[in-house]
NUGUDO-770958 format. One record per atom (N, C-alpha, C): residue number from 1; atom name; x, y, z. Coordinates in steps of 0.001 Angstrom, whole numbers, plus 524288, in hexadecimal, padded with zeros to 5 digits. Layout:
+-----+------+-------+-------+-------+
: pos : site :     X :     Y :     Z :
+-----+------+-------+-------+-------+
: NUM :   CA :     X :     Y :     Z :
...
+-----+------+-------+-------+-------+
***
This chain:
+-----+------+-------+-------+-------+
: pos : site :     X :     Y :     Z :
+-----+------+-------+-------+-------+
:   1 :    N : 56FB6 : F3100 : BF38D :
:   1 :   CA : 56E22 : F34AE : BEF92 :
:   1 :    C : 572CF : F36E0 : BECA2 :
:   2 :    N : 57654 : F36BA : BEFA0 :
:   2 :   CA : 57A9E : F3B29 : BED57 :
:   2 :    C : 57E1B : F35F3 : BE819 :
:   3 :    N : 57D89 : F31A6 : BE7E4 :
:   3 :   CA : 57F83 : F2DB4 : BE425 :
:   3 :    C : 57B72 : F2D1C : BE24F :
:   4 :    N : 575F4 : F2E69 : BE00E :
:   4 :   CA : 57347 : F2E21 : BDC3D :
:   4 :    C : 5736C : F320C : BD8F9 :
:   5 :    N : 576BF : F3652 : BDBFD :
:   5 :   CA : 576F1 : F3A8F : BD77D :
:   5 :    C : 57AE6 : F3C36 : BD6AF :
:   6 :    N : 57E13 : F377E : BD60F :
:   6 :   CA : 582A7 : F381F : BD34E :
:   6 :    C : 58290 : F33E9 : BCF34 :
:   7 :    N : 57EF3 : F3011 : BD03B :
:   7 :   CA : 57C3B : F2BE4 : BCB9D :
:   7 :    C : 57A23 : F2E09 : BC5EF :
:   8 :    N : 57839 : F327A : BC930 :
:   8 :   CA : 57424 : F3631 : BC324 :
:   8 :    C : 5789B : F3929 : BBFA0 :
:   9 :    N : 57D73 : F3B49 : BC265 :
:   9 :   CA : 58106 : F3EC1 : BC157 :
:   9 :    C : 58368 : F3BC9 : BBD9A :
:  10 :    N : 58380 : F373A : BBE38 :
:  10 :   CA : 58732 : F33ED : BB8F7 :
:  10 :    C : 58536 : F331E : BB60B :
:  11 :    N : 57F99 : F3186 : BB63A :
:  11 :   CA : 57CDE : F3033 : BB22E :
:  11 :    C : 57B74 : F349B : BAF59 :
:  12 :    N : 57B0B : F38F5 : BAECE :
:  12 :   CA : 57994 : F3E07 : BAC4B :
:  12 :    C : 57E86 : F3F51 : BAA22 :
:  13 :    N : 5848B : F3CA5 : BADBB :
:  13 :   CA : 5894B : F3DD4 : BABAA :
:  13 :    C : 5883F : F3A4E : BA4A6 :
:  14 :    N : 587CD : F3592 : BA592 :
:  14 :   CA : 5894C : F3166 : BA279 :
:  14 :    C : 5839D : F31A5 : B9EC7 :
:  15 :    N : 57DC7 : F33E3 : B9F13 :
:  15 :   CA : 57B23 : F35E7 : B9A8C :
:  15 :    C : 57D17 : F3B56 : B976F :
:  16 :    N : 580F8 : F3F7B : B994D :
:  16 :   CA : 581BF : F42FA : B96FF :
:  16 :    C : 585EC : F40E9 : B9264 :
:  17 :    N : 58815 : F3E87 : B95B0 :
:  17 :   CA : 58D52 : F3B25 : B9101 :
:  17 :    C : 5899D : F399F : B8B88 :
:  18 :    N : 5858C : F3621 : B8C1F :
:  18 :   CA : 58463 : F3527 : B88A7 :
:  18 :    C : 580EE : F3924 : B850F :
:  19 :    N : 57D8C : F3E12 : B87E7 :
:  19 :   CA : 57D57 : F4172 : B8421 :
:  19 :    C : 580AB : F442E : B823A :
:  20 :    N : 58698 : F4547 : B840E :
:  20 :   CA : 58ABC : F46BC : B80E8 :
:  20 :    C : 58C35 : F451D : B7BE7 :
:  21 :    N : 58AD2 : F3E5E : B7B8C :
:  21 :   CA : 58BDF : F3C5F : B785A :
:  21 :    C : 58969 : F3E5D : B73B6 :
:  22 :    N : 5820B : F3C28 : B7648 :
:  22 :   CA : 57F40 : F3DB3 : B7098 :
:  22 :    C : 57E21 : F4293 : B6DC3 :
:  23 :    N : 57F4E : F47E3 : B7218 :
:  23 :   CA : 58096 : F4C90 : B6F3D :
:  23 :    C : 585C3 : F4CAD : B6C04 :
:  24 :    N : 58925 : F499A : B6CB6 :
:  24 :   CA : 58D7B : F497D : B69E2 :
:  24 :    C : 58D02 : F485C : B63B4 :
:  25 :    N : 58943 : F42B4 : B659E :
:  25 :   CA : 5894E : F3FE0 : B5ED3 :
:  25 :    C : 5836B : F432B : B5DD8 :
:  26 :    N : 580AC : F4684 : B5FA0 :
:  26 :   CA : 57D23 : F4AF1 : B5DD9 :
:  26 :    C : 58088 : F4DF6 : B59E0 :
:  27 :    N : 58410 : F5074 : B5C23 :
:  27 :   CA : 58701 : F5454 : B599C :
:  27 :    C : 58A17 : F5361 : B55C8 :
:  28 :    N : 58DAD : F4F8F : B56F6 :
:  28 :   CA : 58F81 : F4E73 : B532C :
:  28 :    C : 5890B : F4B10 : B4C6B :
:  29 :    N : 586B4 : F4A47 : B4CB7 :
:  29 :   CA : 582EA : F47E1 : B499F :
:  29 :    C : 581CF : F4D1D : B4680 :
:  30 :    N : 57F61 : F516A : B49B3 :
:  30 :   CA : 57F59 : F5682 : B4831 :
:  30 :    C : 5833D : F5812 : B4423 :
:  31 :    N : 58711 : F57D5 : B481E :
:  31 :   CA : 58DB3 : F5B04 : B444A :
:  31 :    C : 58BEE : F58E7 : B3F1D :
:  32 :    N : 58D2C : F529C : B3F6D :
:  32 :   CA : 58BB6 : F4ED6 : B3983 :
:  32 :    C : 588AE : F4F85 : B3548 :
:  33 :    N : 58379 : F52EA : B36FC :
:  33 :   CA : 57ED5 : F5168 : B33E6 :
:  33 :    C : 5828C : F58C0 : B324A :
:  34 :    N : 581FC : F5D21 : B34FE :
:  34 :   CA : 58398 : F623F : B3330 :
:  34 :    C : 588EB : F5FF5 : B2EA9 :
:  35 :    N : 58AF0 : F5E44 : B2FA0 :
:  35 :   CA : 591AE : F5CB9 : B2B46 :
:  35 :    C : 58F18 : F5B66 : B2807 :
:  36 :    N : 58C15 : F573D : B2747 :
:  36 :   CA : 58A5F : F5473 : B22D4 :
:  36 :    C : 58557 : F586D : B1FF8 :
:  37 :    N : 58182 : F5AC0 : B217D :
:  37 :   CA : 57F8D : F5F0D : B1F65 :
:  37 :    C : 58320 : F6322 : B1D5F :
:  38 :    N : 58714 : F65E7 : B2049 :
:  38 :   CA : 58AAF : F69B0 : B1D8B :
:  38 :    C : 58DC5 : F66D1 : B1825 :
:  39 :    N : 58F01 : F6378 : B19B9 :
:  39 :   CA : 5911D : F615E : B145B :
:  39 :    C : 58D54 : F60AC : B1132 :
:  40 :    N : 589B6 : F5DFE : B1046 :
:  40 :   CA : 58577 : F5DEF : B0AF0 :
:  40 :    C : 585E1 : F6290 : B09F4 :
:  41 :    N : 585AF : F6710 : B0CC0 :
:  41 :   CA : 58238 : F6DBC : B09A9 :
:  41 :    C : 58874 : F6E79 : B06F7 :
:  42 :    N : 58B30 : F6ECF : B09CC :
:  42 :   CA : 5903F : F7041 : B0906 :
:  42 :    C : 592CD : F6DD4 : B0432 :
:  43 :    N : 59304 : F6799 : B03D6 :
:  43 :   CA : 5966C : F658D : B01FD :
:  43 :    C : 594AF : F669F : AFB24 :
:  44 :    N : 58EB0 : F66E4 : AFAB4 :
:  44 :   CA : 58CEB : F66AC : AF4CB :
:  44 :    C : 58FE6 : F6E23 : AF1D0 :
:  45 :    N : 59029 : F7162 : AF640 :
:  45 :   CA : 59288 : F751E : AF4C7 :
:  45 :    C : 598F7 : F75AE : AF3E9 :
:  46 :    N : 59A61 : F72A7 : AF619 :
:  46 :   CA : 59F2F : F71B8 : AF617 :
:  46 :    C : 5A0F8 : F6F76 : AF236 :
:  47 :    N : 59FBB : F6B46 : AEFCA :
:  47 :   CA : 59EC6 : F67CF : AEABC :
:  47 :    C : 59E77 : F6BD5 : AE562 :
:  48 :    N : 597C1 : F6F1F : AE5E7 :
:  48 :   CA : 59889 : F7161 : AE205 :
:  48 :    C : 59CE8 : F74C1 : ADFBE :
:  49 :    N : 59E80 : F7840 : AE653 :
:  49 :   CA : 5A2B2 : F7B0D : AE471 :
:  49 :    C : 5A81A : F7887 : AE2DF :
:  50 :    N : 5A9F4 : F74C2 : AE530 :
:  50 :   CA : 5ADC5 : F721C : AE204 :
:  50 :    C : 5AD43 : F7106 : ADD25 :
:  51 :    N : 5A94D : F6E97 : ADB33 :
:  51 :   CA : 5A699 : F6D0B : AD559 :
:  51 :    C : 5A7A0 : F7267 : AD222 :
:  52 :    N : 5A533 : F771A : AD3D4 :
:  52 :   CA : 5A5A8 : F7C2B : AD131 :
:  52 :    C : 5AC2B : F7DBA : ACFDD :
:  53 :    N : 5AFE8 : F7C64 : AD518 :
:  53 :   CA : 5B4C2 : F7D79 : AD3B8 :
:  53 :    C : 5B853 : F7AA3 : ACF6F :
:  54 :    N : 5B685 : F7593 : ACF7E :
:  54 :   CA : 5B816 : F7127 : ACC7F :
:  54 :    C : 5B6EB : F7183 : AC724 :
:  55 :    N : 5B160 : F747D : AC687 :
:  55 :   CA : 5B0C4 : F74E2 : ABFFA :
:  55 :    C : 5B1BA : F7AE3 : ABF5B :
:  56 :    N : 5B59B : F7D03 : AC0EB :
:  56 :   CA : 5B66E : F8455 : ABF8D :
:  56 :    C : 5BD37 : F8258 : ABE5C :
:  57 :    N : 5BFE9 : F7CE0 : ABE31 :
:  57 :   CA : 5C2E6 : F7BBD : ABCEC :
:  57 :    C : 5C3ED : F7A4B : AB7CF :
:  58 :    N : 5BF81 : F7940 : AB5E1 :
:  58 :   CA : 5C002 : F764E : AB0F9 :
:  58 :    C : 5BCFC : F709B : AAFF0 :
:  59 :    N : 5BB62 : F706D : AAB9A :
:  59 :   CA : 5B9EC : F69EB : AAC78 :
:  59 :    C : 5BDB7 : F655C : AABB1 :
:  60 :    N : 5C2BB : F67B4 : AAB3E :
:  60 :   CA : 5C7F7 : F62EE : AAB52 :
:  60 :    C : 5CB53 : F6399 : AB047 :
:  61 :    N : 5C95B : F650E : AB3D7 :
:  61 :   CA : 5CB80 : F647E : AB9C1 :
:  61 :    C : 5C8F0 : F628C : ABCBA :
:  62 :    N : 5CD84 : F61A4 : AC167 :
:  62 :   CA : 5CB01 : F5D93 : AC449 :
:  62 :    C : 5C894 : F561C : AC238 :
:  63 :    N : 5C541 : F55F9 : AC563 :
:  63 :   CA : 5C34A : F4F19 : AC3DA :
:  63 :    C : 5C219 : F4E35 : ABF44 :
:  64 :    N : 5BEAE : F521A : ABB9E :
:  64 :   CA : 5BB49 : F5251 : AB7E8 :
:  64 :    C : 5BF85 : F52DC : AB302 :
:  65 :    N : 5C4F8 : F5136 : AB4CC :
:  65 :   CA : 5C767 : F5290 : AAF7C :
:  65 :    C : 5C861 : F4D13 : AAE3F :
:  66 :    N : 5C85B : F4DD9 : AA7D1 :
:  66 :   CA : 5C77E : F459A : AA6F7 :
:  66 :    C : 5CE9B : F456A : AA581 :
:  67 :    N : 5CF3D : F4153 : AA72B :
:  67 :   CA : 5D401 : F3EF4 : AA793 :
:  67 :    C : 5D75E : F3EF8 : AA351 :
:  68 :    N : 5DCF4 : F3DC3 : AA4C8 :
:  68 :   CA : 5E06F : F3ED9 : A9F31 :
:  68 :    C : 5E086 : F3732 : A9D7A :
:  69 :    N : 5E286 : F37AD : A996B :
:  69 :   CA : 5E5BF : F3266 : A9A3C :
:  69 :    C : 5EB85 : F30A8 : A9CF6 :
:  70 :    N : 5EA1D : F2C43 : A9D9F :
:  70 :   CA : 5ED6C : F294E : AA0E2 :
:  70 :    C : 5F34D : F2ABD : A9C5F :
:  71 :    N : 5F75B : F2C41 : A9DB6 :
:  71 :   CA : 5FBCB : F2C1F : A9B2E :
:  71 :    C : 5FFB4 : F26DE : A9957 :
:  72 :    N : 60097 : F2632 : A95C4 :
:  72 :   CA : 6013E : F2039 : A94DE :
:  72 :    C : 60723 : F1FC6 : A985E :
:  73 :    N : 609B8 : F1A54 : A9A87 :
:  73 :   CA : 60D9E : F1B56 : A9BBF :
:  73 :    C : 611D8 : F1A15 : A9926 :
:  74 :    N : 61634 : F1BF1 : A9B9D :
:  74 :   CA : 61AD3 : F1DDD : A98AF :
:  74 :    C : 61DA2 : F1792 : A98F2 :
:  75 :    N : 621E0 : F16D5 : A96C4 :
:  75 :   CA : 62472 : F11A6 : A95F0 :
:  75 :    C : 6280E : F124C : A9C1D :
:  76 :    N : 62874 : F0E72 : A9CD2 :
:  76 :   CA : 62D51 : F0D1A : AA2C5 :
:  76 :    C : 631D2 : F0C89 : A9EDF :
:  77 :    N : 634EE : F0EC5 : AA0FA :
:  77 :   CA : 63A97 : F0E4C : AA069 :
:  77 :    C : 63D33 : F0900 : AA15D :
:  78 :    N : 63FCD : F0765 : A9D06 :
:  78 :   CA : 64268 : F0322 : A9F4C :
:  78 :    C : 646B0 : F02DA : AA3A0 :
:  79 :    N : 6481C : EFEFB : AA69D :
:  79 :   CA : 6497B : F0000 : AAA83 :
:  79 :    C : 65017 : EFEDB : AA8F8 :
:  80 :    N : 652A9 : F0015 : AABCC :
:  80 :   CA : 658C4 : EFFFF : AA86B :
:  80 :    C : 65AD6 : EF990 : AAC79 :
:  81 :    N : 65E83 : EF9E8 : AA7D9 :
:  81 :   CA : 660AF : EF423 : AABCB :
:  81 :    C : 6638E : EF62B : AB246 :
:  82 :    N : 66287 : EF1AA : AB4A8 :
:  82 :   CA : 66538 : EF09B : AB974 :
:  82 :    C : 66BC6 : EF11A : AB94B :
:  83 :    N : 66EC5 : EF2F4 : AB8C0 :
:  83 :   CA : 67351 : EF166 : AB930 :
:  83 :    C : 67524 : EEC21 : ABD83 :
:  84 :    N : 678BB : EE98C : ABAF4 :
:  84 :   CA : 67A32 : EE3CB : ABDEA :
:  84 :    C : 67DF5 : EE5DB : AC2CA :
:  85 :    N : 67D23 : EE4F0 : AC694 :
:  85 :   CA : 680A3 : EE4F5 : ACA2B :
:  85 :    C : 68545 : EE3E6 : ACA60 :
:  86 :    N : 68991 : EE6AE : ACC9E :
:  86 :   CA : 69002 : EE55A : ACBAE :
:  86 :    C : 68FCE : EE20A : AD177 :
:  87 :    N : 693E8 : EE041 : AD14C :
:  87 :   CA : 696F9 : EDCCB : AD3FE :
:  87 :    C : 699B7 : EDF20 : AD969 :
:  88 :    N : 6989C : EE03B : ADD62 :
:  88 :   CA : 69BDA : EE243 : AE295 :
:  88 :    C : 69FAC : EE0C4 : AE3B7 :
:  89 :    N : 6A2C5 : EE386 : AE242 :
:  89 :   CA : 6A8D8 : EE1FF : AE389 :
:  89 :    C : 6A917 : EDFB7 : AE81E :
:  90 :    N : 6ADF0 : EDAEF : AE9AF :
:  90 :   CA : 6AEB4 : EDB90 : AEDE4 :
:  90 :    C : 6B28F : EDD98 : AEF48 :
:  91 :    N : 6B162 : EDCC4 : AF629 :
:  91 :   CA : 6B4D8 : EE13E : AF819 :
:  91 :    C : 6BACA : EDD8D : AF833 :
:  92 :    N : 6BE3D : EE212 : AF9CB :
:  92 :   CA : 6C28F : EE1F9 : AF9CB :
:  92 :    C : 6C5EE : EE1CA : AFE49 :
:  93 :    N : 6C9D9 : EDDA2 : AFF85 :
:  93 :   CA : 6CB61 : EDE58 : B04CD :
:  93 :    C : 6CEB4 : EE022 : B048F :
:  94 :    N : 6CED7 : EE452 : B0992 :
:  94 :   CA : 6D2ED : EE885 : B0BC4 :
:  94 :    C : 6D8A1 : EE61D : B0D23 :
:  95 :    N : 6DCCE : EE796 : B0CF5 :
:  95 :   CA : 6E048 : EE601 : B1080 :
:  95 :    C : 6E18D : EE629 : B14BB :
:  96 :    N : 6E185 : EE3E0 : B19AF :
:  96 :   CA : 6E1C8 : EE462 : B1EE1 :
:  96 :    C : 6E789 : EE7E7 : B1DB5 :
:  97 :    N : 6E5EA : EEBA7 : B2285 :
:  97 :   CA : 6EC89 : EEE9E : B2266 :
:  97 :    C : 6EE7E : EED36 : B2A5F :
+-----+------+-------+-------+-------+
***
């Protein structure tokens, strides 16, 4: 008797494991669905008020301002000559003293 009920003891060990699990991915599913609801309510307010700040600027700031032209470019400089390389002297022998 006394090794059959230590048979049950593991097995109640090794089913709790697995409801650990699925309360886990419970909760976390939860967390998910609350984030993603707070953002919809949230995010359309958030939007507007940026939008509101963006046009108390002006209508030539920011994205909504239309572009300049491209500036034409300037001429390259010509490049100056290379000077030719001189000639390396050679060397000169010392006098043994």
């Amino acid at each position: 008797m006394r090794h059959a009920s230590r048979g049950r003891r593991r097995s109640i060990r090794s089913a709790s494991g697995g409801q650990g699990l699925v309360e886990y991915a419970l909760t976390l599913a939860i967390v998910a669905v609350v984030v993603v609801a707070i953002l919809l309510t949230v995010g359309t307010a958030v939007s507007a008020t940026l939008t509101k700040a963006g046009d108390a600027f002006g209508p030539g700031a920011g994205a909504t301002a239309t572009p300049t032209a491209t500036p034409k470019p300037t001429k390259t400089p010509k490049p100056t000559k290379t000077p030719k390389p001189t000639k390396t002297p050679k060397p000169t022998k010392t006098p043994k003293s």
